[in-house]
C-alpha positions as CSV (number, residue, x, y, z in Angstrom):
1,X,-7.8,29.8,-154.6
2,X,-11.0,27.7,-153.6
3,X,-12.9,26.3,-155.8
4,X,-16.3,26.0,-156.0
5,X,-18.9,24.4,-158.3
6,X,-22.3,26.7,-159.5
7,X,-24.4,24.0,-161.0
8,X,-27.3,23.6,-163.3
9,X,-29.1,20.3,-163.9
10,X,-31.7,20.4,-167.0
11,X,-33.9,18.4,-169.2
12,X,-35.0,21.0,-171.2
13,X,-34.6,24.7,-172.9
14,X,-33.3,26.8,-170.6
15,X,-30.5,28.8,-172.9
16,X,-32.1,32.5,-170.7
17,X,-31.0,30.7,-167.9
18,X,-27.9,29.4,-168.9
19,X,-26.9,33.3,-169.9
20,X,-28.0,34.6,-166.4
21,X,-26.6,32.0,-164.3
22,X,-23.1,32.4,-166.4
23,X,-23.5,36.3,-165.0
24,X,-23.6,34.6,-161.5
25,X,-20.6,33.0,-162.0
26,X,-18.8,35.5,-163.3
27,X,-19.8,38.0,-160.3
28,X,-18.4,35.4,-158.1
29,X,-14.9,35.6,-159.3
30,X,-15.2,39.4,-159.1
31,X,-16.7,39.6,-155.8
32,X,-14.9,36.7,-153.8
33,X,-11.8,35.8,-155.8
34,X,-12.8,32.3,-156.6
35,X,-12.5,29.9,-159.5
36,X,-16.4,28.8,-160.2
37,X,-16.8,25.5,-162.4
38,X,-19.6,26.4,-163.8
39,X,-21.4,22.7,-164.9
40,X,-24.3,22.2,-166.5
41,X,-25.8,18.8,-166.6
42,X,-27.6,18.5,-169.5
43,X,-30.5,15.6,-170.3
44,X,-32.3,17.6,-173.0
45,X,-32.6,16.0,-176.6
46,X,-29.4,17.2,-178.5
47,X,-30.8,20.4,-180.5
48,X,-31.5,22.0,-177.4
49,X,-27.7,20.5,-176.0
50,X,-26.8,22.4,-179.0
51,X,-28.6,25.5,-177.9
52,X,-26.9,25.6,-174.3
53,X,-24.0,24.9,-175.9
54,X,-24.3,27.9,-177.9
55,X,-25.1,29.7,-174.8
56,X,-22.1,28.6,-172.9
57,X,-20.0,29.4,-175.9
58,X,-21.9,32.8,-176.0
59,X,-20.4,34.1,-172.2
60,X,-18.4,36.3,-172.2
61,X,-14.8,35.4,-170.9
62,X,-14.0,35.6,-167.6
63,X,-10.8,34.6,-165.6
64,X,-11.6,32.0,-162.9
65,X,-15.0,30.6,-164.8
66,X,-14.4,27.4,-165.9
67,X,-17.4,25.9,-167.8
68,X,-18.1,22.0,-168.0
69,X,-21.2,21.0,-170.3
70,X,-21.8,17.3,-170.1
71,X,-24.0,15.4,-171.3
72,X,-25.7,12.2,-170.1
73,X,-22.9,9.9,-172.4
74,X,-19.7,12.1,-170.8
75,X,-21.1,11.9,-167.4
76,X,-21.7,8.0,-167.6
77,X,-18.6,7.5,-168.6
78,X,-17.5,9.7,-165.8
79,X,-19.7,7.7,-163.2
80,X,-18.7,4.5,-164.7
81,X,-15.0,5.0,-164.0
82,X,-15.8,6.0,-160.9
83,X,-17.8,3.5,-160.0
84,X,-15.2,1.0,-161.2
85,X,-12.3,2.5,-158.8
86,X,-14.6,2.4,-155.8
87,X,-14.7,-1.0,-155.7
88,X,-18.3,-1.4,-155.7
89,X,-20.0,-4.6,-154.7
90,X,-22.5,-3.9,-157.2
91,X,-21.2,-1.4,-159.5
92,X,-23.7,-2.0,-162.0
93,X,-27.0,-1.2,-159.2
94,X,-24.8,2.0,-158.3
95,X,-24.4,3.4,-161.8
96,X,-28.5,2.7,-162.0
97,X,-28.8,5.0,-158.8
98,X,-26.0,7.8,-160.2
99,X,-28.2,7.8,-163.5
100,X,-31.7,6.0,-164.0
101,X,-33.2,5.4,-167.2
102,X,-35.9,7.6,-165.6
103,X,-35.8,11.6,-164.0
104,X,-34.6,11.9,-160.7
105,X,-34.3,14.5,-158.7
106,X,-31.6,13.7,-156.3
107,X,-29.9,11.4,-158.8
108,X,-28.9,14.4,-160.7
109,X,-28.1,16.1,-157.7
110,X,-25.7,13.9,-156.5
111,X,-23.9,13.3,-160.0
112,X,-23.1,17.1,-159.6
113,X,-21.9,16.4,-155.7
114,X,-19.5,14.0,-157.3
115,X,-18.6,16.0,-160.4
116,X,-17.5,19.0,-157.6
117,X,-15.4,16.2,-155.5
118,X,-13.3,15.2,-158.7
119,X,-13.1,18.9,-159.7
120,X,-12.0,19.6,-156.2
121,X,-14.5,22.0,-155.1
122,X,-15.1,23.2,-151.4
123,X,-19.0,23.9,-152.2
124,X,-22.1,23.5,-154.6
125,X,-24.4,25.7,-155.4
126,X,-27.6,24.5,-157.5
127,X,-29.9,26.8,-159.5
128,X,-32.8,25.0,-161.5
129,X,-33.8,25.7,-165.0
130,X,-37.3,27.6,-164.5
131,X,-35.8,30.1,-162.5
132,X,-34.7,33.3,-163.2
133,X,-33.5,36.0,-160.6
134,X,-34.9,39.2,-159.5
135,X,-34.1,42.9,-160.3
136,X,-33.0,45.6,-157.7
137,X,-32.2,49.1,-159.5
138,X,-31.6,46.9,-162.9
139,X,-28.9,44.5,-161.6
140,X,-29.8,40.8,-161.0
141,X,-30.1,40.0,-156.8
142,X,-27.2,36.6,-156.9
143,X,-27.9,34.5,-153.9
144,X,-24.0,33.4,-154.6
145,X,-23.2,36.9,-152.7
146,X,-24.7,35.0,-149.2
147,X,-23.4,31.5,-149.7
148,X,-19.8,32.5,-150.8
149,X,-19.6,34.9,-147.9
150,X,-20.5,32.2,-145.3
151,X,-20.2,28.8,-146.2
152,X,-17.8,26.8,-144.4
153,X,-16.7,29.2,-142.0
154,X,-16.8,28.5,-138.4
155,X,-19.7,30.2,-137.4
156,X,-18.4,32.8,-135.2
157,X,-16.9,34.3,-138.1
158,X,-19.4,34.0,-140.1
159,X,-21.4,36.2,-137.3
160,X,-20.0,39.1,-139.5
161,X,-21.4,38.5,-142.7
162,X,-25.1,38.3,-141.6
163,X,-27.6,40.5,-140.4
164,X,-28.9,38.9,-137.4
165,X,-27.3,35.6,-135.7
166,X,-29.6,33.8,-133.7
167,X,-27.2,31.0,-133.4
168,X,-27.0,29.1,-130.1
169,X,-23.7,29.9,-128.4
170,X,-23.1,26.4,-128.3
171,X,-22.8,26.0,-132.3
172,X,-20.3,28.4,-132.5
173,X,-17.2,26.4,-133.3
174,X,-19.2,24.6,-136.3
175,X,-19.2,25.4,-139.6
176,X,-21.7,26.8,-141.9
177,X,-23.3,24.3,-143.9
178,X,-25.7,25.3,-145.7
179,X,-27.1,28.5,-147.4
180,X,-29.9,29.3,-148.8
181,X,-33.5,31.1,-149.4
182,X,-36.6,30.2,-151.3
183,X,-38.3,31.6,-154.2
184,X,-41.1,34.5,-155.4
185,X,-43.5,33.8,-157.9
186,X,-45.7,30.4,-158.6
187,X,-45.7,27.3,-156.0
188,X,-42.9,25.4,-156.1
189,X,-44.9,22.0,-156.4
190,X,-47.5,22.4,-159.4
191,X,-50.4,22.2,-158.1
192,X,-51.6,25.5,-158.1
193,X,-54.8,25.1,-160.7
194,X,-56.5,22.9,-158.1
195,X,-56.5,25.4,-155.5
196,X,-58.3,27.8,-158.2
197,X,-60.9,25.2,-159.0
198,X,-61.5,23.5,-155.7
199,X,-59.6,24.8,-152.4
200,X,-60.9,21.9,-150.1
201,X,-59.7,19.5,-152.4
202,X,-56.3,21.3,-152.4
203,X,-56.0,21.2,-148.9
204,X,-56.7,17.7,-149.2
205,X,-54.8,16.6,-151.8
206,X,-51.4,18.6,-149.8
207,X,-52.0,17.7,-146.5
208,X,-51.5,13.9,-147.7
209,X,-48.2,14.5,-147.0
210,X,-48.5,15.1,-143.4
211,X,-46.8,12.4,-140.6
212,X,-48.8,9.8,-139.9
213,X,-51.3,10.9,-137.3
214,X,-50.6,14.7,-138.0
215,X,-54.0,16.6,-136.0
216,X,-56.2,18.5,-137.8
217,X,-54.8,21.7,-137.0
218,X,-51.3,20.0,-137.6
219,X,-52.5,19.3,-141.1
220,X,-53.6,22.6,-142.1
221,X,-50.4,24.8,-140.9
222,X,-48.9,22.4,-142.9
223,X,-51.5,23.1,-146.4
224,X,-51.1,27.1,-145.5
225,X,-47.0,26.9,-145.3
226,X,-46.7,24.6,-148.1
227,X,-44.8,24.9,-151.8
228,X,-45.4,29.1,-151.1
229,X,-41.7,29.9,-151.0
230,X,-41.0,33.3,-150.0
231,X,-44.3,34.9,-150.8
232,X,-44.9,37.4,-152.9
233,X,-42.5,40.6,-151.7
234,X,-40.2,42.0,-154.0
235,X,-36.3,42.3,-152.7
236,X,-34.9,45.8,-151.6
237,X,-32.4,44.8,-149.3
238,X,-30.2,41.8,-147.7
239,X,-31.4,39.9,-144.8
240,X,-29.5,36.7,-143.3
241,X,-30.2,35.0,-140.6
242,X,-27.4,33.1,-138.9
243,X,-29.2,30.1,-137.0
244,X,-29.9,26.1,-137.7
245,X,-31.1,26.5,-140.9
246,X,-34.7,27.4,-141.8
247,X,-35.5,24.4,-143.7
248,X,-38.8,25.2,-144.8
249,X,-38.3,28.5,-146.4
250,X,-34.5,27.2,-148.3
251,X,-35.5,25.8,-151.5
252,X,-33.3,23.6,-153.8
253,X,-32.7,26.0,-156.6
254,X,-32.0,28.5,-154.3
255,X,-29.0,26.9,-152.4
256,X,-25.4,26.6,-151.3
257,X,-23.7,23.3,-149.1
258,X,-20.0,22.2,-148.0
259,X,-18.5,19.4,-149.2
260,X,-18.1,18.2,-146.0
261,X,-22.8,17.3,-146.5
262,X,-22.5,15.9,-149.6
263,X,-19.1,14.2,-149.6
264,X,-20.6,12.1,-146.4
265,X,-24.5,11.5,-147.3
266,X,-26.0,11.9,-150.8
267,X,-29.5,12.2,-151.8
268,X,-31.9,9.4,-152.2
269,X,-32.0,8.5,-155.8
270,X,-35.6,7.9,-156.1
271,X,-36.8,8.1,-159.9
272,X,-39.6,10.3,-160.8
273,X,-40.7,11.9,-157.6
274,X,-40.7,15.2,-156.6
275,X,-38.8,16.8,-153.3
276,X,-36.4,13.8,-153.5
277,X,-33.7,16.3,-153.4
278,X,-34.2,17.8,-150.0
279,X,-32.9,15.5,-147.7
280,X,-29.7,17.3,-146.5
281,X,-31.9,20.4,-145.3
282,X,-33.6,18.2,-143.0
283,X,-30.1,16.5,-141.9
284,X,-28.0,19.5,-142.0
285,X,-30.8,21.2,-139.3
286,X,-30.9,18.0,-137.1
287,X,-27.6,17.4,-137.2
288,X,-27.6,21.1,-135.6
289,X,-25.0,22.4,-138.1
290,X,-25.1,26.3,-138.6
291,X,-27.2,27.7,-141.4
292,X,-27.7,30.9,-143.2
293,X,-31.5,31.6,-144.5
294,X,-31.5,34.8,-146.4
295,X,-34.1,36.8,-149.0
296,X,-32.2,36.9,-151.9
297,X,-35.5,34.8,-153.3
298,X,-34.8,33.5,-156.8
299,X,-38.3,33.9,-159.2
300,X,-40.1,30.3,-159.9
301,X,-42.1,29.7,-162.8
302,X,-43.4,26.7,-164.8
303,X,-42.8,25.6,-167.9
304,X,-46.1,24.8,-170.1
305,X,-45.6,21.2,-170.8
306,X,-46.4,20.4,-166.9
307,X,-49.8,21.4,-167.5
308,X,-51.1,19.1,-170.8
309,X,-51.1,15.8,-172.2
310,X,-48.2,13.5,-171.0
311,X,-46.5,16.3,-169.1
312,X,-49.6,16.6,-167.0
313,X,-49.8,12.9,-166.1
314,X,-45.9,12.4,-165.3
315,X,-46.1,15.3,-163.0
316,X,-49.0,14.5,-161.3
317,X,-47.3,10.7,-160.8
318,X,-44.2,12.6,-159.5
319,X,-46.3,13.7,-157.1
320,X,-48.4,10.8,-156.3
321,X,-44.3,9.5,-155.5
322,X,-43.9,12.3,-153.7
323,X,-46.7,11.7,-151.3
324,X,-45.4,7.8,-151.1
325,X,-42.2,8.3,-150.1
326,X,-43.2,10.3,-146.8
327,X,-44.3,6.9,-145.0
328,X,-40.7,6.1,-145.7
329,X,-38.5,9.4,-144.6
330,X,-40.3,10.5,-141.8
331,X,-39.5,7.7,-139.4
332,X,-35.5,8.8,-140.3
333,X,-36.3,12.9,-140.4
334,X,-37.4,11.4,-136.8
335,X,-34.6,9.2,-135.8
336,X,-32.3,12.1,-137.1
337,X,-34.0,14.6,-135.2
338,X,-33.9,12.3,-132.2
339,X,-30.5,12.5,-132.7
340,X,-29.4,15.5,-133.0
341,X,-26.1,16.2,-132.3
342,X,-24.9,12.8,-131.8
343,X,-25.0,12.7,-135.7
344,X,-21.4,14.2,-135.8
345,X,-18.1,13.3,-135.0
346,X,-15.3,15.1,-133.0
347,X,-14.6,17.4,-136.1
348,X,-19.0,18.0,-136.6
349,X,-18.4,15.8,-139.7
350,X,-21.9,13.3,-140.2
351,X,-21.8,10.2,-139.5
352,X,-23.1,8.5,-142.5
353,X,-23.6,5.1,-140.8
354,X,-26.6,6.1,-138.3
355,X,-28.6,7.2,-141.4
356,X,-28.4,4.6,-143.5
357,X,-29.3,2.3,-140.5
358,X,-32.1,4.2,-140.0
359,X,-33.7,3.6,-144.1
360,X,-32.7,0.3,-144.0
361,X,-35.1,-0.3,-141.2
362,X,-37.7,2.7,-142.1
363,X,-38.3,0.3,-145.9
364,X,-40.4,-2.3,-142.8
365,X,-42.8,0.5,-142.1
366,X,-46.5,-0.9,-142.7
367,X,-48.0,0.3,-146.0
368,X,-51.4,1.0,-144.4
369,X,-51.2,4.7,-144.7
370,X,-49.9,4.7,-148.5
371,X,-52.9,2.8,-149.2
372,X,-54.4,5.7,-147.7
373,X,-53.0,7.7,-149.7
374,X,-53.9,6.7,-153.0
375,X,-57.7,6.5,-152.0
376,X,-57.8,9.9,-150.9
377,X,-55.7,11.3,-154.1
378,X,-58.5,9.3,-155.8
379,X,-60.9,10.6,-154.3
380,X,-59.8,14.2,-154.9
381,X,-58.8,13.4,-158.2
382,X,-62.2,12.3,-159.0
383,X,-64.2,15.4,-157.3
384,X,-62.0,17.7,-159.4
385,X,-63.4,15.8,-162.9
386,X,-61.6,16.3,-166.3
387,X,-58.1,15.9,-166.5
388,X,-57.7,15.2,-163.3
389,X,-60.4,12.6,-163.1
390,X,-58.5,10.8,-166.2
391,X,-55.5,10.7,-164.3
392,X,-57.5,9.0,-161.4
393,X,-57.8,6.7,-164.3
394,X,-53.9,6.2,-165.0
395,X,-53.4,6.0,-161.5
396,X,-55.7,3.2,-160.4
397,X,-54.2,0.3,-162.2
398,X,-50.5,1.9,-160.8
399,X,-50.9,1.2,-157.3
400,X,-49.4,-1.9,-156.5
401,X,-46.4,-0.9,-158.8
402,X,-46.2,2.4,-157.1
403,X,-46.4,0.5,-153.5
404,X,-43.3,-1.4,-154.5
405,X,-41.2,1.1,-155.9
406,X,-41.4,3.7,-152.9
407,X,-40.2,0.7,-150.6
408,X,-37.7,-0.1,-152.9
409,X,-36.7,3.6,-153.2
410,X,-35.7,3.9,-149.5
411,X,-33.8,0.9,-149.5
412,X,-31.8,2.4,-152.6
413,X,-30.9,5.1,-150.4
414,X,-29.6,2.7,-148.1
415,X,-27.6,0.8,-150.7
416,X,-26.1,4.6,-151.8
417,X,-25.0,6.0,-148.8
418,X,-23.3,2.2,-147.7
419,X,-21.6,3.4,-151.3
420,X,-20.9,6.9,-150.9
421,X,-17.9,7.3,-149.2
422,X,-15.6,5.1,-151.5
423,X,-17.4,6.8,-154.7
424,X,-16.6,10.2,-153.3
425,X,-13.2,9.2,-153.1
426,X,-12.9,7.4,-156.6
427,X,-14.2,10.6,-157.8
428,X,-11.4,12.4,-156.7
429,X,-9.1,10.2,-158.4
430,X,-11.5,10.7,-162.0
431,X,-11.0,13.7,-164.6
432,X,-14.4,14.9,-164.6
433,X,-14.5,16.4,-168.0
434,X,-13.8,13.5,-170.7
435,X,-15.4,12.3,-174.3
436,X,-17.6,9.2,-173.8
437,X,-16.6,5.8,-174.1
């Protein structure tokens, strides 16, 4: 029976989701014949562990789901025994990167990557906790229906299960490795209120995160297909596209990989920026591995605390990160992309080695055009006025801090994925579910 691991990171209270995403797993076992570990990651403050807890408790039973709730004391003490086994130089840096004091993104991403190797599971599959899926007739759309019916299979065969391959012949003997589709409903980056009060300064403030010397017209196809997801169409019926993976519309609560991505690179660990989880799309595609985009669109919304008070501020510094961190991953999205299909081995396995060559010597690139950065987002910040202009505030006497740590993010990633192969292993040698020590 394979085994695969449905997974659901959270920091807050998400019980609706928990319920819906436990109907996922159950259709699953009753469409594909699988065993689903069904793990839920949970940071919140214990009443609301209680709550999901409740909620797991609440599902009702189903042969082949297997629920794991831990959380953050059960799954450092998971980390910390792996850690131990792999023989780390520095285990004590590479339990900071598996679980910062502070959120991350890809941190917790890649705690559930290990979590799946020590449970022994061929995939993951991540849903995030403002999401919700839509209706058709009633019945909840599952995105698992796509990634179960094509992950990992060579992709001639998995030629069958779509509705239009558009593969290159010469990917055919790969295997799928990666499935996904986007999202309906708000953007998936909050930033939404400053298009409604000033759309220059939104186009601004987003096409900050263009490549260095982006044109104009580079810039703004960039603004326009930005954080939109998958519009605003309803789903009536299933299309999948067999081809490399269309990155841009495949969003990271919407998604299925093999464990032969994230048992070979993880995600870079960086603490309290957003998109630091979508590395793999971009290696997966120029790695040329097969991909499945589909429209089974799962509905994005936002929580209120993003848009007041301290929530406001430490999103709007997750995205000041964000916009950082570019200077540092485009130059390897480049040197992957370069490339290509000399990133795999005889088997179309990654080669881990060429990418974390390439961030070691991406974290030399000159900070010129962060500094840029941060005058323009002060800029806009200011123009906008109120909140925003407070935050311009906040943000001023952050710089040289924020300089630092997006240098010292990439060469983190670095540090991980030298790591990552012996932690993967010592995983699989390390119960996953255990009381804290």
């Amino acid at each position: 029976m394979r085994d695969v691991c449905l997974t659901l990171p959270t920091n807050r209270a998400c019980a609706d989701t928990i319920t819906a995403i436990g109907a996922e797993a159950a259709h699953a076992v009753r469409r594909f014949g699988v065993r689903v570990h069904l793990l839920v990651l949970d940071s919140a403050d214990p009443a609301t562990r209680a709550r999901h807890a409740a909620a797991l408790a609440a599902l009702p039973a189903v042969e082949g789901v297997v629920v794991h709730h831990l959380d953050e004391d059960a799954q450092r003490a998971f980390l910390r025994e792996a850690v131990e086994r792999s023989g780390a130089a520095d285990p004590d840096r590479l339990l900071r990167l598996m679980l910062p004091d502070a959120l991350s993104y890809g941190a917790c991403t890649n705690r559930a990557f290990l979590l799946a190797a020590a449970l022994g599971c061929a995939s993951v599959h991540r849903r995030d906790s403002d999401s919700s899926y839509q209706l058709l007739d009633g019945e909840p759309v599952f995105p698992i229906e796509h990634e179960l019916a094509t992950l990992g299979l060579k992709a001639a065969d998995a030629a069958a299960a779509v509705t239009e391959n558009r593969l290159d012949p010469a990917h055919a003997d790969k295997p799928v490795a990666l499935v996904g589709a986007s999202f309906v409903g708000e953007l998936s980056v909050d930033i939404g209120e400053i298009r409604e009060l000033d759309p220059e300064v939104y186009h601004d403030v987003v096409a900050l995160w263009a490549p260095t010397g982006a044109s104009e017209q580079e810039r703004r196809e960039l603004v326009a297909d930005s954080f939109t997801g998958g519009g605003s169409e309803p789903f009536t019926a299933d299309r999948a596209v067999l081809d490399l993976p269309d990155i841009w519309h495949i969003d990271m609560c919407n998604i299925g990989l093999h464990h032969e991505v994230y048992e070979r690179v993880p995600l870079p660990p960086a603490t309290d920026t957003i998109g630091s989880d979508y590395f793999l799309h971009h290696l997966v595609r120029d790695a040329t591995l097969p991909g499945v985009t589909h429209n089974r669109h799962i509905v994005n919304y936002y929580t209120p605390e993003r848009r007041t008070g301290p929530g406001f501020t430490a999103y709007q510094l997750r995205y000041a990160k964000f916009l950082l961190s570019m200077l540092y991953l485009y130059p390897v999205y480049s040197d992957m992309e370069t490339a290509g299909g000399a990133l795999l081995d005889e088997q179309h396995r990654v080669r881990p080695e060429a990418i974390a060559d390439s961030a070691r010597r991406s974290a030399a690139t000159d900070r010129a055009e962060n500094h840029r950065r941060l005058a323009e987002l002060d800029r806009c910040y200011r123009r906008l006025g109120g909140k925003y202009a407070d935050f311009a505030d906040r943000l001023a006497p952050l710089r040289a801090r924020l300089l630092d740590e997006a240098q010292a993010d990439i060469e983190d990633f670095a540090a991980l994925i030298d790591a990552w192969g012996p932690l993967v292993r010592a995983a699989k040698a390390t119960p996953a579910d255990r009381s804290p020590r």
